[in-house]
C-alpha positions in Angstrom: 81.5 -293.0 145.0 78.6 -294.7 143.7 76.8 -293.4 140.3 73.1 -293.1 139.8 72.5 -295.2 136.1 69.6 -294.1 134.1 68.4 -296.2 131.2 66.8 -294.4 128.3 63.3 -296.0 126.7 65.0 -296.1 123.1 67.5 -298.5 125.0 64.9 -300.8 125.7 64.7 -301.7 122.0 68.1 -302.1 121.4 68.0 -304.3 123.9 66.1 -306.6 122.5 68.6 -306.9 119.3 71.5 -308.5 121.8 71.5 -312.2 121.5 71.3 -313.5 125.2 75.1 -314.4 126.0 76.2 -311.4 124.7 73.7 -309.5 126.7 74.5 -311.0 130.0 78.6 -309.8 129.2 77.3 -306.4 128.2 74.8 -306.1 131.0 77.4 -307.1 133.7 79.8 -304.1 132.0 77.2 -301.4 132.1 76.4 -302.4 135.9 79.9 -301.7 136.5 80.2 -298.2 135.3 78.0 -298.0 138.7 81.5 -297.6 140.7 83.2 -295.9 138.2 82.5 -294.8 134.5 85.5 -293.5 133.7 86.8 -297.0 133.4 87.4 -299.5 130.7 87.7 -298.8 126.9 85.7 -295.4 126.5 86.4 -292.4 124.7 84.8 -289.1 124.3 82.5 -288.2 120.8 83.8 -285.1 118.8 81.7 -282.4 119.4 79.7 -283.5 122.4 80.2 -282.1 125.9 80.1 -284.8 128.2 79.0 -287.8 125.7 81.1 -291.0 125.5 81.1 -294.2 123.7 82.6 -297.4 125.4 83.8 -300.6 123.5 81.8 -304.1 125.2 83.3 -307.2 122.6 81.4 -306.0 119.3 78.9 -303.9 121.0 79.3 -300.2 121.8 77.3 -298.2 124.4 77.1 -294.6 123.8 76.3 -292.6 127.4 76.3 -289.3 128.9 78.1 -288.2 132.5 76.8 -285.4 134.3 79.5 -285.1 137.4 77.5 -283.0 138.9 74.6 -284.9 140.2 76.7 -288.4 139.8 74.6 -289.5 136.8 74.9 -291.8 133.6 72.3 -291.9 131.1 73.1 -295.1 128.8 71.6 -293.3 125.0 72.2 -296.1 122.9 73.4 -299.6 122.5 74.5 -300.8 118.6 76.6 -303.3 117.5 79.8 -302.3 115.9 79.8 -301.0 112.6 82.2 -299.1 110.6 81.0 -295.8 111.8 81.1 -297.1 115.7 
């Protein structure tokens, strides 16, 4: 089953913050989740419905599934802090 990614434009600036090797690592992930997002070191937010946050080396990518229509909105990218 293939999934449809969607991108959000706040992404786009976070983006920008990735130095370039660890955006080609973190880039190659996210393309991934294409065949299958429930892969890999994710785990659900408290409180959210169908939100997640996945683990990529010291970055974290916070997403949304919708099963439904077969659809992943990436929401955020952030380094890891102690509150990620």
């Amino acid at each position: 089953m293939s999934w449809y990614l969607e991108i959000a434009n706040t992404v786009k600036k976070d983006i920008r913050k990735i130095p370039k090797k660890d955006f080609e690592y973190v880039s190659a992930v996210i393309e991934s989740m294409k065949t299958d997002p429930f892969i890999g070191d994710r785990q659900k937010l408290k409180g959210k419905t169908n939100e997640y946050r996945r683990r990529i080396s010291n970055w974290r990518v916070f997403f949304e599934i919708n099963t439904l229509k077969s659809r992943i909105m990436i929401k955020h990218i952030c380094r890891r802090n102690s509150k990620t």
